[in-house]
C-alpha positions in Angstrom: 46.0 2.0 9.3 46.8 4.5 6.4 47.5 1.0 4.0 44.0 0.1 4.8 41.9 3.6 4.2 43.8 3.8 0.8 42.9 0.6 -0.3 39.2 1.1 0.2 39.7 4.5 -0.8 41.1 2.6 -4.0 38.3 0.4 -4.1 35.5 3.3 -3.9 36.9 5.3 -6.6 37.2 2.7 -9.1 33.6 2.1 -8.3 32.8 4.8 -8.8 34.6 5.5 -12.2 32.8 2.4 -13.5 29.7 2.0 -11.1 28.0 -0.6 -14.1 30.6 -3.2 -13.4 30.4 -5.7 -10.4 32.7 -5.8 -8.1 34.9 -9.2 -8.4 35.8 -11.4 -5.8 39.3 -10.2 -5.0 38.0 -6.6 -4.8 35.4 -7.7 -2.5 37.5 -9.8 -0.3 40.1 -6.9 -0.1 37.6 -4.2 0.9 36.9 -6.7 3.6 40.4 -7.2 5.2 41.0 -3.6 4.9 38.0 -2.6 6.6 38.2 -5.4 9.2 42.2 -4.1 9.6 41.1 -0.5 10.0 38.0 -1.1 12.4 40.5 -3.6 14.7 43.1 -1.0 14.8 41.5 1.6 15.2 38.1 0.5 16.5 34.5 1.1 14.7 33.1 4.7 15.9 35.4 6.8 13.2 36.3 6.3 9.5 35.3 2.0 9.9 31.8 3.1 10.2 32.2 5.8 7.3 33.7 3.0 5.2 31.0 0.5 6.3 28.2 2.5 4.9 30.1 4.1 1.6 31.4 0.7 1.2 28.2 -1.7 1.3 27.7 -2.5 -2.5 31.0 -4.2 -2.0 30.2 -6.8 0.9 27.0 -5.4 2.7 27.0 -6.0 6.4 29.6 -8.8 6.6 32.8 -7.1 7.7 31.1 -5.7 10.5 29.1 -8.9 11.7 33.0 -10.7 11.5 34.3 -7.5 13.6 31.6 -8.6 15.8 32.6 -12.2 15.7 35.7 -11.6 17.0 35.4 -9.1 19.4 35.4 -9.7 23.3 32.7 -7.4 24.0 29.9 -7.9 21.2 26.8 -6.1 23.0 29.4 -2.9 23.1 30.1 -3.4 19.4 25.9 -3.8 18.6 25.3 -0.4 20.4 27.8 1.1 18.9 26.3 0.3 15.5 23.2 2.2 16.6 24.5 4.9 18.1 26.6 5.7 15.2 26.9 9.0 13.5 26.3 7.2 10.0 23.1 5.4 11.4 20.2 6.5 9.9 21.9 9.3 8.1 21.0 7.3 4.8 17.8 5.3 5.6 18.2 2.7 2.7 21.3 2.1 3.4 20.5 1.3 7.3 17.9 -1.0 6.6 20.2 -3.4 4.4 22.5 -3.3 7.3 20.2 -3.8 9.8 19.0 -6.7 7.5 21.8 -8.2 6.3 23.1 -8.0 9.5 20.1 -10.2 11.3 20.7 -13.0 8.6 23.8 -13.5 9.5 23.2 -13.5 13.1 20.1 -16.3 12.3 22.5 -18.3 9.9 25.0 -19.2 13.2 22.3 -19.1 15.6 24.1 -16.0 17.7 22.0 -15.7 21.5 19.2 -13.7 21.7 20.5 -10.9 23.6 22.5 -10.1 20.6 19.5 -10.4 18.1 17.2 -8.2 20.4 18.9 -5.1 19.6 18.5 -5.6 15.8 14.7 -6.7 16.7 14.2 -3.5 18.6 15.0 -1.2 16.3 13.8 -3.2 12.9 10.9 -0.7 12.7 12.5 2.4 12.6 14.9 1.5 10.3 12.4 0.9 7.8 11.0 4.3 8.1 12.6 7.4 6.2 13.1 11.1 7.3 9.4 11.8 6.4 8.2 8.6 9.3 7.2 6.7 6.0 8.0 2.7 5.4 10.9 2.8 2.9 9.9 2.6 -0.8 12.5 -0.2 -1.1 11.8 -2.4 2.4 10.7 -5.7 0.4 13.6 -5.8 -2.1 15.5 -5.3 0.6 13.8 -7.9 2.8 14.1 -10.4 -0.3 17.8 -9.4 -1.4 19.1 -9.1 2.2 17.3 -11.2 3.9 15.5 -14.1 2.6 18.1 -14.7 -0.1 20.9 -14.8 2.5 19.0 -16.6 5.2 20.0 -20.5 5.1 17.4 -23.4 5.5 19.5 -24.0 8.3 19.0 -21.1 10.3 18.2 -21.4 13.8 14.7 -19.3 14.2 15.1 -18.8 18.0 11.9 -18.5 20.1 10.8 -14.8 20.1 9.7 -15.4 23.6 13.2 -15.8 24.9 13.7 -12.7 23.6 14.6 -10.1 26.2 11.8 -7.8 24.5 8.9 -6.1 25.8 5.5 -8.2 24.1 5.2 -4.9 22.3 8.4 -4.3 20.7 7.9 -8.4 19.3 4.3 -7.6 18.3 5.3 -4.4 16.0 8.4 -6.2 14.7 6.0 -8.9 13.8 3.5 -6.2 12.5 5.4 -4.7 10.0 7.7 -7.5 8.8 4.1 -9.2 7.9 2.7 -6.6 6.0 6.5 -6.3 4.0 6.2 -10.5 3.7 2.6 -9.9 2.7 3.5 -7.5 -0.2 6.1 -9.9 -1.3 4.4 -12.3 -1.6 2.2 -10.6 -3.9 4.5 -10.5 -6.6 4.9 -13.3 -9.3 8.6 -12.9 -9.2 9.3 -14.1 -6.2 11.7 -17.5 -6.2 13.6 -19.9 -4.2 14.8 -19.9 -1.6 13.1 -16.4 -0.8 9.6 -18.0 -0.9 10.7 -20.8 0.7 12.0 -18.1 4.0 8.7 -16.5 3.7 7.2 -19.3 5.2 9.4 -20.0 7.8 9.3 -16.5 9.2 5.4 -17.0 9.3 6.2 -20.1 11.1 7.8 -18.1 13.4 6.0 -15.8 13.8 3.1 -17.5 14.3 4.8 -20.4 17.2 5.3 -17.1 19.1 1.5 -15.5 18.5 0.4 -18.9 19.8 2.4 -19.4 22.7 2.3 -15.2 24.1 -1.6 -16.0 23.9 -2.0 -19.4 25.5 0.4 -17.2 28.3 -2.2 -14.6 28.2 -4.5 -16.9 29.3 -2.8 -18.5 32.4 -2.1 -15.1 33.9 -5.2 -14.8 34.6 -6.2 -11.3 32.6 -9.8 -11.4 31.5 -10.0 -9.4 28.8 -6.5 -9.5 27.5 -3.1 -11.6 28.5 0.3 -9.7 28.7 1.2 -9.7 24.8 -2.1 -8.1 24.4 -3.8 -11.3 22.5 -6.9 -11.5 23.1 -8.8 -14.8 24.4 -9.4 -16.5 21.0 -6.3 -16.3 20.6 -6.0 -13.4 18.0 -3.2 -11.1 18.0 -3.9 -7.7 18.9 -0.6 -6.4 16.4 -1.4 -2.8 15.8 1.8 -0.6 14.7 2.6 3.2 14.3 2.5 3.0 11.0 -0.9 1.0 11.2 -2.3 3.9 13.7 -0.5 6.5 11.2 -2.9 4.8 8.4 -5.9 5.0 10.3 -5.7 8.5 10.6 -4.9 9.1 7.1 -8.2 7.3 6.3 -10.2 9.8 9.2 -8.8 12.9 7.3 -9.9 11.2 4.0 -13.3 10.4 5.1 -13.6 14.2 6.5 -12.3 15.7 3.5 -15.2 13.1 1.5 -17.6 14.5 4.3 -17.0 17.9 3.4 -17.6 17.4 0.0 -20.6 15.2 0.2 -22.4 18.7 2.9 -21.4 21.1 0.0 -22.7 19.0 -2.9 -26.0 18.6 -0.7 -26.3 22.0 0.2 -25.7 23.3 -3.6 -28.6 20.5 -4.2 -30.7 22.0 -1.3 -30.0 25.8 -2.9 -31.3 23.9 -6.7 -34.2 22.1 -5.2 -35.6 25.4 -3.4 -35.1 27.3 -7.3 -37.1 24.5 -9.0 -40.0 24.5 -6.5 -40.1 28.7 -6.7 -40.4 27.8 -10.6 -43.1 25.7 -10.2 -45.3 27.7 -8.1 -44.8 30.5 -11.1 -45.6 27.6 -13.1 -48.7 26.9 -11.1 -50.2 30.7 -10.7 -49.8 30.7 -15.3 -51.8 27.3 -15.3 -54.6 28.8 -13.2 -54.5 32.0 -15.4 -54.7 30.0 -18.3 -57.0 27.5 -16.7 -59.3 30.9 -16.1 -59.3 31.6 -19.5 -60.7 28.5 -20.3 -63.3 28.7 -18.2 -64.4 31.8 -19.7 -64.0 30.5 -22.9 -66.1 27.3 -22.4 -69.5 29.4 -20.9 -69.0 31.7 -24.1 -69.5 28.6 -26.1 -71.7 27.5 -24.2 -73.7 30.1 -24.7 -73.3 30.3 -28.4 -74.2 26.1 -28.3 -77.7 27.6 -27.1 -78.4 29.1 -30.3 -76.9 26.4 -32.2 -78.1 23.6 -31.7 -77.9 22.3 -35.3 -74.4 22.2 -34.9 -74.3 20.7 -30.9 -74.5 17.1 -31.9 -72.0 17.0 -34.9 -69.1 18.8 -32.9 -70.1 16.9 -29.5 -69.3 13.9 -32.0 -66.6 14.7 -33.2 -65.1 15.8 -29.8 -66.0 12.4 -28.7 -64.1 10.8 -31.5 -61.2 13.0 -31.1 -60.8 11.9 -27.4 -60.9 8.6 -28.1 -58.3 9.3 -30.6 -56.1 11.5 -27.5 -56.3 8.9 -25.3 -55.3 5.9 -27.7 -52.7 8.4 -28.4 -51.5 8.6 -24.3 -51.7 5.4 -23.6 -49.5 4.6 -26.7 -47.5 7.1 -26.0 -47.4 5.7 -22.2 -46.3 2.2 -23.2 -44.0 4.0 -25.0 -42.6 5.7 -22.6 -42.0 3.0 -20.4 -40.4 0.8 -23.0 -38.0 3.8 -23.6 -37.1 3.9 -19.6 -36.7 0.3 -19.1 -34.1 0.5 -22.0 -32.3 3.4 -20.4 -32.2 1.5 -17.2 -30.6 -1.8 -19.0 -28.5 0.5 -20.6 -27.0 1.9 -17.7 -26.8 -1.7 -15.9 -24.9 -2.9 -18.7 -23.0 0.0 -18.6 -22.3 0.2 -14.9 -21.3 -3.6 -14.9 -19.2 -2.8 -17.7 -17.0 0.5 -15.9 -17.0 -1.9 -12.8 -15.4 -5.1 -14.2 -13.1 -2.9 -15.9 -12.0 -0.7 -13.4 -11.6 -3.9 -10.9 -9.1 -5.3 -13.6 -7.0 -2.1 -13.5 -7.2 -2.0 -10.0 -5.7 -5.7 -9.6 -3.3 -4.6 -12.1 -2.5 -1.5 -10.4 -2.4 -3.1 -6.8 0.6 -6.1 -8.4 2.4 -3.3 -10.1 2.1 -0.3 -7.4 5.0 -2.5 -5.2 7.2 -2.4 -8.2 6.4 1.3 -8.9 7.1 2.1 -5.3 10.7 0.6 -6.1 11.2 2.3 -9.3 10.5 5.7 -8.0 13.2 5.1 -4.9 15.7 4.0 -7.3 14.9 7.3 -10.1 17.7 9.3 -8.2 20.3 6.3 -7.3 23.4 6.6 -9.7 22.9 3.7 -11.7 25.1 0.4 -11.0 25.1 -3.1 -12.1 22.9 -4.3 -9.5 20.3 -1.5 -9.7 20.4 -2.0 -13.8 19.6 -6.1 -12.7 16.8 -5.0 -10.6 15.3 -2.6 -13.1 15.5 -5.4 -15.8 13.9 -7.9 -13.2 10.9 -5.1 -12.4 10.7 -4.3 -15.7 10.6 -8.2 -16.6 7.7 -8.8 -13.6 6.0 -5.3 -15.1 5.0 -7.1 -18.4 4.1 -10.3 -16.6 1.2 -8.7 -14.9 -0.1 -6.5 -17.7 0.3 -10.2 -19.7 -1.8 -11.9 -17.0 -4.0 -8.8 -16.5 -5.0 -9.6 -20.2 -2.9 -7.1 -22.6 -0.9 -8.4 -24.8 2.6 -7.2 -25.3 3.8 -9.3 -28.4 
């Protein structure tokens, strides 16, 4: 038992003196006989599942799933895995287990009963501490998963399952919305793209047979797997429930907002009106004044009336001339406001088309960014410097296709 701890021991420190290099195939083969040794002898709760998670840049998951190959009692070894004191401890980690893991399983068509498990907890493993989905779920779907899954692969039925409808539904839930951001990215390649549509398949034989079940047993609103009548899948997650609340709290805050901004309008609103009552009361004054003015000529018109006819005349004239003025004026008022209001069109169209084009380029490059900030930390090795270069590589593909041009 000692030979085997210090040849992964061995292995581990020599990866970590030179984490940039990979790991060859004789060091990856030895790491796992020793740990296969160690875990045989000695059995996996203990230092095999320490080693198992320290180890996993050397052969991922597959020392355990061929402990679990040859072991008489595979459902003990599958809860041990989960009730381990390294499970979850680092959540990365435990979802390229957990990932890697069910690949396998798929690739030699193991019974259900032994994939259930790894269905059943697929959703929390790809949550962290904080209840969050993993910043790096769909590189590690693509990497672990759909890279390692054969065309071959036997897809069992997720009805034979010995699931709850509900643990299927949230499984399916969230490895969607992971396939769905995949797929959003222009990097994606053989034979990952090729797996995304079988698991859609899949997912979708079981959607269609749970709901024609739902029918027959006679429910009618809803059948068993909670699929409605049409036939459309009632899939609604934690994670999905944890956004909608998100978006209430959002909308409150917005709600908030909008009341204050109205009520600072209300106060604004009521100062302008009190400004032109004051307004008002000075016209009348001044209005008043006028009046008085216009009987003392008046008056003075009475004694000379000589002069009544030439200033009437010219008073005429000079309203002509005021209200040629106004209605110029007028026109040209309106010419100026229907320019404004082009202006701001053309300007509004202008912020909107833009703003949608960084918005398309933000919504292809946020996946990535997720990534990249989950990997800032991570001591860098030759597989995380492959990834970067591959981000980095898709990165410039989208701000290319998003119309900027890099060269």
């Amino acid at each position: 038992m000692n030979e085997h701890i210090d040849t992964m021991e061995r292995l581990l420190r020599a990866k970590k003196e030179n984490s940039k290099k990979e790991s060859t195939t004789t060091e990856k083969n030895d790491f796992m006989e020793a740990w296969i040794g160690l875990a045989l002898e000695n059995g996996y709760p203990g230092e095999a599942e320490q080693f198992l998670y320290e180890g996993f840049r050397f052969c991922g998951a597959e020392p355990f799933y061929q402990l679990l190959k040859r072991s008489d009692n595979q459902e003990n070894i599958i809860k041990q895995l989960f009730e381990g004191k390294f499970y979850g401890k680092d959540s990365n980690v435990t979802f390229r287990i957990i990932m890697h893991l069910f690949a396998f399983m798929l690739n030699d068509g193991v019974s259900a009963h032994l994939q259930a498990p790894v269905i059943k907890h697929f959703d929390s493993a790809c949550l962290n501490k904080e209840g969050t989905r993993l910043g790096t779920a769909t590189k590690t779907i693509e990497k672990y998963f759909l890279n390692v899954l054969s065309p071959e692969a036997d897809l069992k039925p997720l009805n034979e399952m010995e699931l709850s409808p509900g643990v299927i539904t949230s499984f399916l839930s969230v490895f969607s919305s992971l396939l769905n951001d995949l797929k959003q990215k222009d990097s994606i390649r053989e034979p990952a793209a090729s797996n995304i549509r079988r698991i859609e398949n899949w997912a979708k034989e079981y959607l269609e047979k749970s709901g024609k079940e739902g029918i027959q047993s006679g429910n009618n609103a809803e059948g068993v797997t909670g699929t409605r009548l049409t036939g459309e899948p009632q899939i609604i997650s934690d994670e999905m429930k944890k956004i909608d609340v998100n978006s209430l709290s959002s909308i409150l805050n917005q709600a908030n907002v909008l009341a204050s901004q109205l009520q600072q309008e209300n106060y604004t609103q009521k100062k302008r009106i009190t400004e032109l009552k004051a307004r008002e009361h000075d016209n009348s004054l001044k209005l008043r004044e006028v009046s008085k003015e216009l009987e003392d000529e008046k008056a003075a018109a009475a004694e000379l009336r000589r002069q009544k006819c030439e200033l009437e005349s010219k008073c005429q004239a000079k309203q002509h001339e005021i209200e040629n003025k106004d209605r110029m004026l007028s026109e040209k008022d309106a010419e100026i406001a229907e320019r404004i209001r082009m202006s701001e069109v053309l300007s509004r169209d202008r912020s909107r088309q833009a703003d949608e084009s960084l918005q398309r380029i933000a919504s292809k490059i946020r996946v990535e960014y997720r990534d990249f900030k989950d990997a800032v930390n991570t001591p860098m090795t030759v597989d995380l410097g492959e990834n970067l270069r591959i981000q980095l590589q898709s990165v410039f593909e989208i701000l290319e296709k998003g119309g900027m041009k890099i060269e």
